[in-house]
PyMOL Python script that loads the backbone (N, CA, C, O; Angstrom):
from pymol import cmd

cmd.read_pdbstr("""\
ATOM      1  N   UNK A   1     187.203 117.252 363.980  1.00  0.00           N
ATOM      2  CA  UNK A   1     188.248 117.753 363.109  1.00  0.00           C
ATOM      3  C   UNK A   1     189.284 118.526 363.904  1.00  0.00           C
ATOM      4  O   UNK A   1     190.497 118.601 363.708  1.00  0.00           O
ATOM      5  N   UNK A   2     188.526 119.090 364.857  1.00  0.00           N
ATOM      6  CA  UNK A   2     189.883 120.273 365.567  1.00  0.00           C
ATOM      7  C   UNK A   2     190.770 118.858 366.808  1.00  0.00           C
ATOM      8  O   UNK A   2     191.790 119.089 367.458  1.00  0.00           O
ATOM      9  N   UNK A   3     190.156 117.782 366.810  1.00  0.00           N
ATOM     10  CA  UNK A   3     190.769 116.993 367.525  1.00  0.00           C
ATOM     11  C   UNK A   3     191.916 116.275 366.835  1.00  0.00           C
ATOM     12  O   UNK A   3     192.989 115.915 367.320  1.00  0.00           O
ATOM     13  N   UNK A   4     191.500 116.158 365.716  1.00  0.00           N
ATOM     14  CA  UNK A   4     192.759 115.584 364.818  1.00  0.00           C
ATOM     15  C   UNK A   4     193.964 116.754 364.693  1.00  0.00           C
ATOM     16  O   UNK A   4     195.120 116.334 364.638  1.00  0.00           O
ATOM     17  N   UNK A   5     193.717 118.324 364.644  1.00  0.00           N
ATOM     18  CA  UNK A   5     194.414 118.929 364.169  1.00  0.00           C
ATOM     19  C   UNK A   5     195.517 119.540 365.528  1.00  0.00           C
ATOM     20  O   UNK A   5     196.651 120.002 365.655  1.00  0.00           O
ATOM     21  N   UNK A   6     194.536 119.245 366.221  1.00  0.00           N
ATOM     22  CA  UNK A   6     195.477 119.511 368.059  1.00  0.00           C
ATOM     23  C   UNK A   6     196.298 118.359 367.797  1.00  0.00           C
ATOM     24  O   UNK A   6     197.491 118.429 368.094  1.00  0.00           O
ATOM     25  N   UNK A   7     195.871 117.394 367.325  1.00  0.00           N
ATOM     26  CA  UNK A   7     197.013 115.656 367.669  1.00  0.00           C
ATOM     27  C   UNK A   7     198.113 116.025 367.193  1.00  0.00           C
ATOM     28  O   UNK A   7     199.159 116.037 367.843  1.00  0.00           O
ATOM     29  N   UNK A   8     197.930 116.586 365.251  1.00  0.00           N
ATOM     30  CA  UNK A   8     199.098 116.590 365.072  1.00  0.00           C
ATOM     31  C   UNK A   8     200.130 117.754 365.671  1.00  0.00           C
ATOM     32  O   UNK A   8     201.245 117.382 366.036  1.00  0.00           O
ATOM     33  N   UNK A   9     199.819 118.959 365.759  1.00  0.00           N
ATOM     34  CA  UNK A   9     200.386 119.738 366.352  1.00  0.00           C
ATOM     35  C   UNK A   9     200.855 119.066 367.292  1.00  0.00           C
ATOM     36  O   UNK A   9     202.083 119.022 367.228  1.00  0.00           O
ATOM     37  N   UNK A  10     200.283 118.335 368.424  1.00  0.00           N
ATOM     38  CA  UNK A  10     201.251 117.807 369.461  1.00  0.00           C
ATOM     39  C   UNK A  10     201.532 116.970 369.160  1.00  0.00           C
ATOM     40  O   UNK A  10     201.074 116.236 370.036  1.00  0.00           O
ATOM     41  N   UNK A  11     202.065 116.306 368.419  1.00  0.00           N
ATOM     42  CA  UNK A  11     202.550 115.130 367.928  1.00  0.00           C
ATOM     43  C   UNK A  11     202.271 113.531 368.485  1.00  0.00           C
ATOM     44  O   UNK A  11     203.043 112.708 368.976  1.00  0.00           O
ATOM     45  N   UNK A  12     201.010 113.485 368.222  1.00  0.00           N
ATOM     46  CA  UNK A  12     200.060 112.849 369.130  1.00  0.00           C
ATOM     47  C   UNK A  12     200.245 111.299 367.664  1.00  0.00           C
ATOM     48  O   UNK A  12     200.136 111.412 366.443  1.00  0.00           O
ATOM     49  N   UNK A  13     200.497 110.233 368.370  1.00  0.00           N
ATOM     50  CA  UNK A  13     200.525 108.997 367.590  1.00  0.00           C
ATOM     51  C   UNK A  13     199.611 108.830 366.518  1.00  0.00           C
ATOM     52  O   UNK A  13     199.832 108.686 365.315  1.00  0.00           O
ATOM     53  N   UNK A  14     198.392 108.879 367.246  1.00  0.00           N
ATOM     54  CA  UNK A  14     196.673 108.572 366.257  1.00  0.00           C
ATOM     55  C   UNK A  14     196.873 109.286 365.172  1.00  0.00           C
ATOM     56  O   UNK A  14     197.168 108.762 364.098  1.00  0.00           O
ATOM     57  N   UNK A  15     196.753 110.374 365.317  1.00  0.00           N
ATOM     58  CA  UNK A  15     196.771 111.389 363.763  1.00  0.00           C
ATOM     59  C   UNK A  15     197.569 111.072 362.570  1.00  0.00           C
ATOM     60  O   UNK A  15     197.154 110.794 361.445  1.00  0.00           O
ATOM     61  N   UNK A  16     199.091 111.180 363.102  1.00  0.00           N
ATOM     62  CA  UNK A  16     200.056 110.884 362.480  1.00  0.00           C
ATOM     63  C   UNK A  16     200.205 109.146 361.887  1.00  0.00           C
ATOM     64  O   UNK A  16     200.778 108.847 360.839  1.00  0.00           O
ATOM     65  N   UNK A  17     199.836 108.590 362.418  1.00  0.00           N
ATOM     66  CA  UNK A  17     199.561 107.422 362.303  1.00  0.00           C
ATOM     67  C   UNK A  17     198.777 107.113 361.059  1.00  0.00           C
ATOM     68  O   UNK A  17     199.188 106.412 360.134  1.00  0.00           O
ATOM     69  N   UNK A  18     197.332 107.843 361.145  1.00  0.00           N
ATOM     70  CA  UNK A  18     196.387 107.840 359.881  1.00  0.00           C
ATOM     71  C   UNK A  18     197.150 108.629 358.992  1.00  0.00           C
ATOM     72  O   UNK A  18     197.032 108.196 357.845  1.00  0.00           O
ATOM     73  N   UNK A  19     198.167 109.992 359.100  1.00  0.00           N
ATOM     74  CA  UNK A  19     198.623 110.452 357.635  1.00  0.00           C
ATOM     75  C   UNK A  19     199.687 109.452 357.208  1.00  0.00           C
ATOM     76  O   UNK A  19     199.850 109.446 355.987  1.00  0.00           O
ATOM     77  N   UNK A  20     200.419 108.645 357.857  1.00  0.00           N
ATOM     78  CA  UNK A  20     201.177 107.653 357.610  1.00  0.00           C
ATOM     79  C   UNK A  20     200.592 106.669 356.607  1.00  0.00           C
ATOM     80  O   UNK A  20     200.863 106.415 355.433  1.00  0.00           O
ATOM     81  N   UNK A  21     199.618 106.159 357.550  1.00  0.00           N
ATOM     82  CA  UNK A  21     198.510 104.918 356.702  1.00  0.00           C
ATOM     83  C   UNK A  21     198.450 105.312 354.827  1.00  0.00           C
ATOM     84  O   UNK A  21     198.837 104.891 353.737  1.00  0.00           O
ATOM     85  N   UNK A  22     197.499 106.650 355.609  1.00  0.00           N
ATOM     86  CA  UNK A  22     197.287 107.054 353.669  1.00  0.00           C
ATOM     87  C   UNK A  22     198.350 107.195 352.972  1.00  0.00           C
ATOM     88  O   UNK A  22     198.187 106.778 351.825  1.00  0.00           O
ATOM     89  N   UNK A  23     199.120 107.505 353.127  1.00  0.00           N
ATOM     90  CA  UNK A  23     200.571 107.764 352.683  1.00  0.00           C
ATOM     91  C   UNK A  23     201.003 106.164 351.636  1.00  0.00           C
ATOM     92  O   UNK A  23     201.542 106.084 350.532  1.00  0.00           O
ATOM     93  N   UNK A  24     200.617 105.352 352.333  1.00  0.00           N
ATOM     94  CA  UNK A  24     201.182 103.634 352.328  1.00  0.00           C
ATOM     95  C   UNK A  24     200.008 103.283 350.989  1.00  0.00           C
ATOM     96  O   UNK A  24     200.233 102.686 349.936  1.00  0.00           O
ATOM     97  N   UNK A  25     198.790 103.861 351.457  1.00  0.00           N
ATOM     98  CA  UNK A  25     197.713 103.140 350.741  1.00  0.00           C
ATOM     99  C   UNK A  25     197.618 104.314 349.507  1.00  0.00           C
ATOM    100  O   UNK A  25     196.755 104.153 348.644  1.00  0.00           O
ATOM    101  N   UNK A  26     198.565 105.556 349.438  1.00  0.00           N
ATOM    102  CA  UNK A  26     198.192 106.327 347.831  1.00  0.00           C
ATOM    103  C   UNK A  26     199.095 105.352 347.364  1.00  0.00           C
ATOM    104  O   UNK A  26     198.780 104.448 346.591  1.00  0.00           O
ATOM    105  N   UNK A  27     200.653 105.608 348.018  1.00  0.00           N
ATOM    106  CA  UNK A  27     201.284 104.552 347.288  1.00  0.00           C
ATOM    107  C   UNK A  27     200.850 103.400 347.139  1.00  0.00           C
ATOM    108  O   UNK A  27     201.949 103.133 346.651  1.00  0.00           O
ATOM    109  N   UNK A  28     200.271 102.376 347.079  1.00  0.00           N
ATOM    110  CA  UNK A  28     200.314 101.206 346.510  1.00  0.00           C
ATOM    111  C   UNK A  28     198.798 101.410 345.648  1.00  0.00           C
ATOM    112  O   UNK A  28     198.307 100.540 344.929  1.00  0.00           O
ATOM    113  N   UNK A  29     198.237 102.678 345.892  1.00  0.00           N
ATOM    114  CA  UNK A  29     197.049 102.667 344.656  1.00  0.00           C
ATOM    115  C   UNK A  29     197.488 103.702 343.263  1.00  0.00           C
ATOM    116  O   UNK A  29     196.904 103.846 342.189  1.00  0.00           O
ATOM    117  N   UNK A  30     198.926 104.414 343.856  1.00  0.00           N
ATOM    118  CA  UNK A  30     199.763 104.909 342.853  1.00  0.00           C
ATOM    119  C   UNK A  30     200.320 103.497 341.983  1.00  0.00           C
ATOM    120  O   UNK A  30     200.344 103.641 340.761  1.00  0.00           O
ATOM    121  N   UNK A  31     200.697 102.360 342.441  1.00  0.00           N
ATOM    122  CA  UNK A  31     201.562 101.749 341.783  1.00  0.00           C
ATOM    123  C   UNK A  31     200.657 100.832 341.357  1.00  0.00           C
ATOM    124  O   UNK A  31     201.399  99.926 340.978  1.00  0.00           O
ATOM    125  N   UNK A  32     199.615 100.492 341.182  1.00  0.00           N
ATOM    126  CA  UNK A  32     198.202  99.180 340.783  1.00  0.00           C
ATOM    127  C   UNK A  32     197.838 100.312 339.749  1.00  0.00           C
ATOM    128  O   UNK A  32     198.092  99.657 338.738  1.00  0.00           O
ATOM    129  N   UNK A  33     197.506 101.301 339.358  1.00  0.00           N
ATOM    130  CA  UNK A  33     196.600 101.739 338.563  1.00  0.00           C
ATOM    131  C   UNK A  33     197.566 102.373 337.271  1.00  0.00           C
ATOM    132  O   UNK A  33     198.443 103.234 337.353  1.00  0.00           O
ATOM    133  N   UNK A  34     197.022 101.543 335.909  1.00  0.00           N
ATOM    134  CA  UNK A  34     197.827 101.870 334.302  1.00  0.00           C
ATOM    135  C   UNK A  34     197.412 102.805 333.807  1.00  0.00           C
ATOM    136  O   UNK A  34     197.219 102.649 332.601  1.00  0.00           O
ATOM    137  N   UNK A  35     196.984 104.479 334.478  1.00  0.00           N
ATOM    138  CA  UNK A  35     196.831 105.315 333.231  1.00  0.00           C
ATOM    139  C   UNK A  35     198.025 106.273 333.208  1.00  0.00           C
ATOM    140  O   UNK A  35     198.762 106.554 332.263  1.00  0.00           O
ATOM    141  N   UNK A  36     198.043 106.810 334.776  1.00  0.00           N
ATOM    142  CA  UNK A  36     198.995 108.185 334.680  1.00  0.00           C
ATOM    143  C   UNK A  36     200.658 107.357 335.317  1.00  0.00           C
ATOM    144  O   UNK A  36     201.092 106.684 336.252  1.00  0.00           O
ATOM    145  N   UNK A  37     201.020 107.913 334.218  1.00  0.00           N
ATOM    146  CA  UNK A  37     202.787 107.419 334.611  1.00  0.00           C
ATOM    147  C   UNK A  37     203.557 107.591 335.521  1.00  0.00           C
ATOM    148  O   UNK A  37     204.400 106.844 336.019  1.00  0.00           O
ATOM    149  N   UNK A  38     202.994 109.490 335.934  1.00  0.00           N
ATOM    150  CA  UNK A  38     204.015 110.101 336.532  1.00  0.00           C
ATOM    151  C   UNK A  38     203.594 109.373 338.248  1.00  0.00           C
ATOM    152  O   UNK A  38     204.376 109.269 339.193  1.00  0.00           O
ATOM    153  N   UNK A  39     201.899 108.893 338.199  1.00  0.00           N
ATOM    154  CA  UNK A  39     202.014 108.340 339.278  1.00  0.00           C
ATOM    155  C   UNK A  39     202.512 106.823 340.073  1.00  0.00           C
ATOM    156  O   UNK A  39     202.691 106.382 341.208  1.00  0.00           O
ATOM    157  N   UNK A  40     202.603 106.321 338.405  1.00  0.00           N
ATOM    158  CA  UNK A  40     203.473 105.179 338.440  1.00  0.00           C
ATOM    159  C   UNK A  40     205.065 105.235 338.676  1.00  0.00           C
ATOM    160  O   UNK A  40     205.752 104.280 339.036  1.00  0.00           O
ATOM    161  N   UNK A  41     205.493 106.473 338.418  1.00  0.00           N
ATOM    162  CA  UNK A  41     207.002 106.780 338.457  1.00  0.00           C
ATOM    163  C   UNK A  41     207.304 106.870 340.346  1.00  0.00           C
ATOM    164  O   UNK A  41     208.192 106.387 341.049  1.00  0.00           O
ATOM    165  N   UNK A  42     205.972 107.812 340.691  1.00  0.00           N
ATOM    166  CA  UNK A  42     205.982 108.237 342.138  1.00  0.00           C
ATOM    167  C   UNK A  42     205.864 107.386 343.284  1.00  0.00           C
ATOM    168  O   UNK A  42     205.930 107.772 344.451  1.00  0.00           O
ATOM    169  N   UNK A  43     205.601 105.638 342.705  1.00  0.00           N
ATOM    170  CA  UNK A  43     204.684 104.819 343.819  1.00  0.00           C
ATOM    171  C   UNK A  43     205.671 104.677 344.465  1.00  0.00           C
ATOM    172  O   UNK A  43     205.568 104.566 345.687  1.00  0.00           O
ATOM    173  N   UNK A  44     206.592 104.649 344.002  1.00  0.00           N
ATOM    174  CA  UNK A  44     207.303 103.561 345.346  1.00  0.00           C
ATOM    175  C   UNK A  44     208.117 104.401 345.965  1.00  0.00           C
ATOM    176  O   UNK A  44     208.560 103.738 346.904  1.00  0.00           O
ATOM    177  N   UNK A  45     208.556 105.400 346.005  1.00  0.00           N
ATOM    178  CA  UNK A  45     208.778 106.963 347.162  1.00  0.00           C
ATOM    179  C   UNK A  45     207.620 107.303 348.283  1.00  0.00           C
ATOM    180  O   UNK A  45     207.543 107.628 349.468  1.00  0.00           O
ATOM    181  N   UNK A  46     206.564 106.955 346.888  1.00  0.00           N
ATOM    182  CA  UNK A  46     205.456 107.261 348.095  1.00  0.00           C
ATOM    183  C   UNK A  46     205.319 106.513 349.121  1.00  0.00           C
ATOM    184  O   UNK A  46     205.427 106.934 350.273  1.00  0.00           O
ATOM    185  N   UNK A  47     204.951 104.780 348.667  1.00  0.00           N
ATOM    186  CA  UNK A  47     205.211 104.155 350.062  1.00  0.00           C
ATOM    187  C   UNK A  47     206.215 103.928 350.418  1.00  0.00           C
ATOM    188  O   UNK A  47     206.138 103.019 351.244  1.00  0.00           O
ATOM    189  N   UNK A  48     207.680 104.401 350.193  1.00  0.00           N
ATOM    190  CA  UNK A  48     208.618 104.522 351.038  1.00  0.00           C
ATOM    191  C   UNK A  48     208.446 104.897 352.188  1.00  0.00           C
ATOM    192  O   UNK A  48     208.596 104.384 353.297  1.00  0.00           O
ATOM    193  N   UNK A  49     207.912 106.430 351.585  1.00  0.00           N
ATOM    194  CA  UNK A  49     208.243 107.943 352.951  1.00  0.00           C
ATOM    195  C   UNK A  49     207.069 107.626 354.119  1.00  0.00           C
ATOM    196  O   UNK A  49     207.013 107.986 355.295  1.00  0.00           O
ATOM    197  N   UNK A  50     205.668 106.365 352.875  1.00  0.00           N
ATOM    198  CA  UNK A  50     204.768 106.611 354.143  1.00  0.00           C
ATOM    199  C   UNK A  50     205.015 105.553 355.184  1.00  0.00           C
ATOM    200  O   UNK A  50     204.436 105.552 356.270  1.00  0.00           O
ATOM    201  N   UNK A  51     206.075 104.477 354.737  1.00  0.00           N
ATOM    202  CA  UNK A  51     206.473 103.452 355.727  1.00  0.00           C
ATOM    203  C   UNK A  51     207.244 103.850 356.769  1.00  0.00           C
ATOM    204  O   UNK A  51     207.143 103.674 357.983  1.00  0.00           O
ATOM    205  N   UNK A  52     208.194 104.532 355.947  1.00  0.00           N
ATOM    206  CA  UNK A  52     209.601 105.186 356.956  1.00  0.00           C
ATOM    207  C   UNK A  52     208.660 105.984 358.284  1.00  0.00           C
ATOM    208  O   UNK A  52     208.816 105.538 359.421  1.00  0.00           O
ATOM    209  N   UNK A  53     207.768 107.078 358.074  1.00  0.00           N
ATOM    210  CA  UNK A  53     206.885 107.848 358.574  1.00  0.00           C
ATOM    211  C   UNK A  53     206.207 107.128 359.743  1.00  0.00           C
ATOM    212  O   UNK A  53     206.216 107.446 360.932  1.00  0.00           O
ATOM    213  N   UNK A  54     205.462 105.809 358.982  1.00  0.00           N
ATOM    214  CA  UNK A  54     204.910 105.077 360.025  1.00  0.00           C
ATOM    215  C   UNK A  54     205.773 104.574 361.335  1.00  0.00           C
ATOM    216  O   UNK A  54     205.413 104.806 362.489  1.00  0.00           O
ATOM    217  N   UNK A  55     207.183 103.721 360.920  1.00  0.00           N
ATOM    218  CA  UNK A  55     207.532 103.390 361.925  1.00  0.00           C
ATOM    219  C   UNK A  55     208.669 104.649 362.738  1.00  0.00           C
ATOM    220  O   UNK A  55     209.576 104.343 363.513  1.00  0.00           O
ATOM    221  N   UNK A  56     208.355 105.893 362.360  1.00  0.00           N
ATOM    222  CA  UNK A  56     208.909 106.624 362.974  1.00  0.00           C
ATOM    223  C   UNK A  56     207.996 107.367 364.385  1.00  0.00           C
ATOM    224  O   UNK A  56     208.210 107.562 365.581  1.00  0.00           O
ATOM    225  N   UNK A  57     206.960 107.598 363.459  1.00  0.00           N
ATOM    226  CA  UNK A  57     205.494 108.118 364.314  1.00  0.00           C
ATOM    227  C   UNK A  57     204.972 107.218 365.011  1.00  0.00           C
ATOM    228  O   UNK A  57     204.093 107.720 365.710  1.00  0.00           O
ATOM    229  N   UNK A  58     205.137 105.441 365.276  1.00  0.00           N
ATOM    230  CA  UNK A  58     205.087 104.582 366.297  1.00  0.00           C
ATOM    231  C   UNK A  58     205.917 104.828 367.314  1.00  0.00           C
ATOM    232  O   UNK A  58     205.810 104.024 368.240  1.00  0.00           O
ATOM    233  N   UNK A  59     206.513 105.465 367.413  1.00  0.00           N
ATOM    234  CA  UNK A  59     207.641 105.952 368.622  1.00  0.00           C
ATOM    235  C   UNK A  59     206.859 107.230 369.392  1.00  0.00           C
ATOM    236  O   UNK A  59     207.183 107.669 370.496  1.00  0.00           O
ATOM    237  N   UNK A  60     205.714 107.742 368.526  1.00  0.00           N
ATOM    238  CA  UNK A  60     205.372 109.054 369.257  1.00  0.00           C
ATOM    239  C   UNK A  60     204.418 108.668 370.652  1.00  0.00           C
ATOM    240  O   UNK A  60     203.687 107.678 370.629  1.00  0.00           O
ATOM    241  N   UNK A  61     204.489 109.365 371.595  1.00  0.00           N
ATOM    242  CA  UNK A  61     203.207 109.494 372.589  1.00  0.00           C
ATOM    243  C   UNK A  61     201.990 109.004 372.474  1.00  0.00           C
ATOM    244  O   UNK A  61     201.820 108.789 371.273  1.00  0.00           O
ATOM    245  N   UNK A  62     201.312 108.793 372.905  1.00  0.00           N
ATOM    246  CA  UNK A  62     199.888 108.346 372.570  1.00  0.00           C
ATOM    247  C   UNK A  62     199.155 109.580 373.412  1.00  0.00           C
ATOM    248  O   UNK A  62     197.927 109.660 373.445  1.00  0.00           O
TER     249      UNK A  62
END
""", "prot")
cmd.dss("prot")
cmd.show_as("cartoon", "prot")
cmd.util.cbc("prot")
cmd.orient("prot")
């Protein structure tokens, strides 16, 4: 855990990479699932920011 939390502090690819991922995968389990609206309203920001995120944080260091 403290290895993930050094990554992101240094802005280390891996880490950021996985908060990216989840980011991609709330959104598209925000936008598949019919009960709550507001998370249906939210899906597709969500995997916006977590796409934009991803191919921004592919540029980081490894």
């Amino acid at each position: 855990m403290s290895n993930f939390i050094t990554g992101l502090l240094r802005l280390k690819r891996g880490p950021w990479e996985m908060v990216a991922t989840l980011l991609i995968a709330l959104g598209v389990f925000m936008l598949m699932q019919p009960f709550v609206m507001w998370a249906y309203t939210y899906s597709f920001i969500t995997t916006l920011i977590g796409t934009v995120m991803f191919i921004i944080v592919s540029h980081f260091p490894e």
